[in-house]
N, C-alpha and C positions, 0 to 999 in steps of 0.2 A: 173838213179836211179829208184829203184822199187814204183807204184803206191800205196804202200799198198800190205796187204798180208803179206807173212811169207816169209824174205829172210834174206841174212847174205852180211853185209860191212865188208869185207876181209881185211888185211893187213891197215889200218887204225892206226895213233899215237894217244893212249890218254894220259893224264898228269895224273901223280898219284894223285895229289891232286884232283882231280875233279871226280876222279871213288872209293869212301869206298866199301872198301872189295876185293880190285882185288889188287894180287901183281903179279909185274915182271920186268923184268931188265929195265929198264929205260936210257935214254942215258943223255948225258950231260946238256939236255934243261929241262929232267924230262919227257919225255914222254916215253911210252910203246907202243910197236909193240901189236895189238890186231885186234882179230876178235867180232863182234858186230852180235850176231841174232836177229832178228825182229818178234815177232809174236802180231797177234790182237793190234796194237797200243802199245806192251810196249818191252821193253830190256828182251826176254827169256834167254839170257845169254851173258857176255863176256871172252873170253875167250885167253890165253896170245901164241901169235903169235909163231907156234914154224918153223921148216926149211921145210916143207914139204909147197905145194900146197895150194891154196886155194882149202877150200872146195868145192863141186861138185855143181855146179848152183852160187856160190857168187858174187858176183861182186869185184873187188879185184880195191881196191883204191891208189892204190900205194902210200902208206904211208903218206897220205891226212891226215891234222889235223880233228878230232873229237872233237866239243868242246860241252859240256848243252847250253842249250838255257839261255840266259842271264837273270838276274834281275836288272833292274835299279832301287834305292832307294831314289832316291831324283831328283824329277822333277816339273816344272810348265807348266803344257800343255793346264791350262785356261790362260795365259798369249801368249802361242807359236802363232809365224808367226804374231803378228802385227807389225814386224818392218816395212812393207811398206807403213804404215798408221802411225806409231808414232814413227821413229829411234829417235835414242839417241843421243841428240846434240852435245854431244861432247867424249860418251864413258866411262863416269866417272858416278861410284853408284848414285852419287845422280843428275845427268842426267838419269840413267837408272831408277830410283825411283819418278820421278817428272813425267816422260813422261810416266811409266805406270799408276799412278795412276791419270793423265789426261784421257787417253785413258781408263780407267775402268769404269770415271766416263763417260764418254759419250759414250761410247760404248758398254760393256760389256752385252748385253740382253742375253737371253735365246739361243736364234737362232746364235747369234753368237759366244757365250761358245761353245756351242754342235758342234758344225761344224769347230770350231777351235782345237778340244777335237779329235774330229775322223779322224781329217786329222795328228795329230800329231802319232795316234795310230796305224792308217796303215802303217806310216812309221817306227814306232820301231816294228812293227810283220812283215812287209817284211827285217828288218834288223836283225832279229831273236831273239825280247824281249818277253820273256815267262810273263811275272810278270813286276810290277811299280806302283809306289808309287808318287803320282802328290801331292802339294800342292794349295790349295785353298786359294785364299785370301777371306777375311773372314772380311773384314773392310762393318761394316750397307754401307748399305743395299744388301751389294753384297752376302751374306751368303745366302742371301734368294732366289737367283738367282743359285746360281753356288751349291749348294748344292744338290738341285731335280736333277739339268742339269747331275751332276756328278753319281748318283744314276742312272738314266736312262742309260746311258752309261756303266755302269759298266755290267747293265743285259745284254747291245746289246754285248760289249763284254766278256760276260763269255764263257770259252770255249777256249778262245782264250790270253788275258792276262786277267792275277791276277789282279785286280786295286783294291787299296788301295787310300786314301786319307786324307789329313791332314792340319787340318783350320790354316791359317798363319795371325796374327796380329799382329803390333808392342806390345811389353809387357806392354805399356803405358795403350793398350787398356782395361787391367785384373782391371782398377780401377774402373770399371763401374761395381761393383761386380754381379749387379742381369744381367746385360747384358749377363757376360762373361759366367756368369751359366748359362742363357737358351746355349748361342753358345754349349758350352759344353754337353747339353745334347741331341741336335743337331747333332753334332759328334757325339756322342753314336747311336745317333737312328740310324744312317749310317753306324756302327761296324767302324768308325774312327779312327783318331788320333789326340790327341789333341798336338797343334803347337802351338809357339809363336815366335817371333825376340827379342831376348836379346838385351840391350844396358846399359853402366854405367850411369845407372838412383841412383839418392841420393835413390830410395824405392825397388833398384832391390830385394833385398833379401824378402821383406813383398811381392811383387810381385809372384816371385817365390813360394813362401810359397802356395800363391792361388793358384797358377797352378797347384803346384804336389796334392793340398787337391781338386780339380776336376777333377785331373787323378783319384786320389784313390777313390773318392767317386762314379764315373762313370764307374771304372776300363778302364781304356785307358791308352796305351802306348803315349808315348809323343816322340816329334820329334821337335827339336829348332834348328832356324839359330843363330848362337853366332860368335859375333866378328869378322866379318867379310869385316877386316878394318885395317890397317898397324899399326894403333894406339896402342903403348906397353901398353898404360894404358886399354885397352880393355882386360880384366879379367873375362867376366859375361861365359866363359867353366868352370873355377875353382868355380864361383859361384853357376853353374849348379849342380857341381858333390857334392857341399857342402852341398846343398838343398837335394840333393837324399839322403844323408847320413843323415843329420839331420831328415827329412821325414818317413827315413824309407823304401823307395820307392822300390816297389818288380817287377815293371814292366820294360818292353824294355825298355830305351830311346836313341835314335841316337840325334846325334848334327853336325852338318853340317858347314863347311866353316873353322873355328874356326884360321882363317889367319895370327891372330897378335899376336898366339902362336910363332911364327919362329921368332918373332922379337925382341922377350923377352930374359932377361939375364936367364943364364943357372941354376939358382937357381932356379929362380921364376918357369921357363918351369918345374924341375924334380917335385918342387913340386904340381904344376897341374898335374902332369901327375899321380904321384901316388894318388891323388887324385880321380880323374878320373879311374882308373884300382880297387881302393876301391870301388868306388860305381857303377861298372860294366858298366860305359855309354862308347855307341860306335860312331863311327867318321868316317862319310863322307866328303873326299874331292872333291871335285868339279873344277877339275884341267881346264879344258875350261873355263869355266866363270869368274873362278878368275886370269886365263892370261890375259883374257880380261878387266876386271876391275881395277883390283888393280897396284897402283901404274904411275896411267897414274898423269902427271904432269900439262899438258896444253899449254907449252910451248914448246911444243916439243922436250922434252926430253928424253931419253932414258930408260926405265922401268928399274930400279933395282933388281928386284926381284922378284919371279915366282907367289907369290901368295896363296901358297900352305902352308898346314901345314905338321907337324911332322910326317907323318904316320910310318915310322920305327922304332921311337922310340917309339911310342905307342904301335907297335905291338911285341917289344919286353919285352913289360909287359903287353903284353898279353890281350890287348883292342882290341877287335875290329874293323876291319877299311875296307871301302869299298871308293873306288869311283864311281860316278853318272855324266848323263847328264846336272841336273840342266836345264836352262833355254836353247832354242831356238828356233831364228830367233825374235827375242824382244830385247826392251831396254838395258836388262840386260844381251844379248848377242847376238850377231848379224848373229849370223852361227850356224850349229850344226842340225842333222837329228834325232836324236835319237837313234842314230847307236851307242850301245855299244862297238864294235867292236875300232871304233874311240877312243871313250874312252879309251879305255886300252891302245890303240897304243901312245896316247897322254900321259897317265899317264904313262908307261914307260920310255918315253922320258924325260918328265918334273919333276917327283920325282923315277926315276933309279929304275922299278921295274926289276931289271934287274943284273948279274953279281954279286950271282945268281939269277934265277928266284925264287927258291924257290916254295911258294905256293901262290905266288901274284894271280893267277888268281884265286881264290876265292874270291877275293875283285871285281870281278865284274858278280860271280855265287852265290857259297852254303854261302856266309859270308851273302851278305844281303838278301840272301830267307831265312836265321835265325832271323835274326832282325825282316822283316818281318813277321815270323811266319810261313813259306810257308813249310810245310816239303814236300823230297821228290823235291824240288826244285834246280835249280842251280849245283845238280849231274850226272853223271851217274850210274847206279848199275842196277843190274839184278832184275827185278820184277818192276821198274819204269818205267816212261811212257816213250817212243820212243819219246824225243823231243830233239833236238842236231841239229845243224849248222855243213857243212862238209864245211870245206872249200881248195883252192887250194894248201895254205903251210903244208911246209913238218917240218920246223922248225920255232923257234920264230922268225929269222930274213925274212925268208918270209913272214910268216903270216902278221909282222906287218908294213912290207913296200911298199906291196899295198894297196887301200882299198877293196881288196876281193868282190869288187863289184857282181860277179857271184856266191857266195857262195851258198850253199844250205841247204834250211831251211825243217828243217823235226818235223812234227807237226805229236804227235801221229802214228806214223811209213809213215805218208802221206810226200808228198815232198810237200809245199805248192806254190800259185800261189807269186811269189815277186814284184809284181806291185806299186812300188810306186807313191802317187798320183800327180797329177801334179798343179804346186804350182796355175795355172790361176784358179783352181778350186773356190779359195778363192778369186780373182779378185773384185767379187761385194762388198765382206767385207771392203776391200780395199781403197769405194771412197764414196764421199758424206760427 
């Protein structure tokens, strides 16, 4: 691959969904035979493969997938890589919830945020993550900590990913009203997002009520874990989107997990959903961690059920729907690099993005560098920046039955170094 400078990826597949404004015949997977030029760091043009030669100097990639550099939207990378200091005793949420908020209280400092932060970071920009969105636990007194740490971080990585972030508190927390308004204005000073963890609380809705009236007074997008729990009586998605409507609410909101939608009778589900597609809110699934979590028994039993919510039916009314890495190497999930790539290949498997493809692969490109806000993000198109992952398949079933561990990452028209760090780095965090 070229170091930089001005050259042309020849004979390369992209999928139409992920390149606006370029048409051409497409094969049965959705991709397009296409030439890609490079000049000064951005796409001088693409242009649709016709029978003749590559052009003169190109490099001709035999028909190697071209994909944008990914946006993950829902991660905790102040939580990542303590599972070798505090795993999860048995696997189950509220194992993974006891044992992180032990491990926070006694460990969580400055030094060890930050260095937990940059070691999960290097592994999603050697895996080819442009953009992400990490939440912050945000329970006194760790706001005060994880919040500077996360600021500092974001400057060392500008340039390199987007980081966004979003204060995460159980909703109980918003009854401490003057508490919840400094948090919130906290968040703002940080160009945040304001989070909370819904649950069927007797006050969710007066709850909620505070929440969207310090989105809107602060103007912040808001980002909620809802429901995320087998539980049918777990309703507080449909609460969300009732609150946005009553509110008035003009901003993003994503909602994340939203699990014990799939468990609900078919009445209850249509009517959340149209709900939810009226007051515009979008939905991240988080297909790893809630394999991992949900539905474990104790007994050893055999899991029932994946975990996952509805996303096709949401996205055939027209919700937006993405999936994310969410949590790893922690309590709440015991594996996972930050490798989008993974992601997709797992969501595939696990909620059939697949047969057909469609335009699933925006649920882990241009859907949530929308949400996000990120224009310009998660596409291809002429006059955008040269950032795209080449990698060795030629079709979706190659691509997603290695892990493309050799792919290559092209940052700004540069092919970048992909050194992922090595986990003994964290060793001293580790012990003591």
């Amino acid at each position: 691959m070229p170091q930089g400078g001005s050259y042309v990826l020849a004979n390369v597949r992209l999928h139409l969904s992920l390149t606006p404004g370029f048409n051409a015949p497409v094969d049965s997977d959705g991709f397009a035979l296409a030439d890609i030029a490079v000049a000064d760091g951005k796409i001088s043009s693409i242009t649709a493969r016709g029978r003749s030669d590559s052009p003169a100097g190109a490099v001709d990639l035999g028909g190697r997938i071209v994909m944008p550099c990914f946006v993950d939207c829902h991660t905790h990378i102040d939580k990542g890589h303590i599972w070798p200091r505090k795993p999860n005793p048995d696997g189950t949420f509220m194992g993974a919830l006891n044992a992180t908020g032990a491990d926070r209280a006694a460990r969580w400092s400055a030094e060890d945020v930050a260095r937990r932060m940059d070691f999960s970071l290097r592994c999603a920009y050697a895996h080819g993550t442009r953009a992400l969105r990490t939440h912050l636990d945000s329970v006194a007194p760790q706001e005060e900590i994880s919040w500077p740490v996360f600021e500092t971080v974001r400057e060392k990585w500008r340039g390199r990913i987007e980081l966004q972030a979003a204060c995460l508190l159980g909703i109980e927390g918003v009854r401490d009203k003057h508490w919840f308004e400094r948090l919130a204005k906290r968040v703002a000073a940080a160009n945040g997002v304001l989070g909370v963890v819904t649950y069927m609380l007797p006050d969710l809705e007066e709850l909620l009520d505070q929440v969207f009236a310090q989105a809107i007074k602060h103007g912040l997008d808001l980002d909620f874990h809802a429901d995320e729990t087998d539980d049918v009586s777990a309703i507080s998605l449909k609460k969300i989107a009732e609150a946005a409507l009553w509110n008035g609410f003009e901003g993003n909101i994503l909602v994340g997990h939203c699990c014990s939608l799939a468990r609900q009778p078919d009445l209850d589900v249509l009517d959340t959903l149209d709900k939810v597609a009226k007051a515009g809110l979008a939905v991240v699934s988080l297909p790893m961690c809630n394999l991992y979590l949900q539905d474990r028994r104790g007994d050893k039993t055999t899991p029932r059920w994946r975990g996952v919510t509805l996303l096709h039916e949401m996205k055939a009314r027209g919700i937006p729907v993405a999936v994310a890495s969410d949590n790893t190497r922690d309590p709440f999930y015991a594996y996972g690099d930050l490798d989008m790539l993974e992601v997709y290949r797992m969501a595939t498997r696990i909620l059939h993005f697949d047969h057909p493809v469609g335009d699933w692969p925006q649920a882990v490109t241009s859907t949530p560098a929308k949400l996000m806000r990120l224009d310009g993000f998660g596409t291809l198109a002429a006059g955008g920046a040269a950032d795209f992952v080449v990698f060795r398949g030629r079709n979706w079933t190659e691509l997603l039955s290695r892990p493309e561990s050799d792919r290559i990452v092209v940052r700004d028209g540069r092919t970048i170094e992909r050194q992922l760090p090595d986990y003994a780095e964290l060793d001293d965090l580790m012990v003591g």
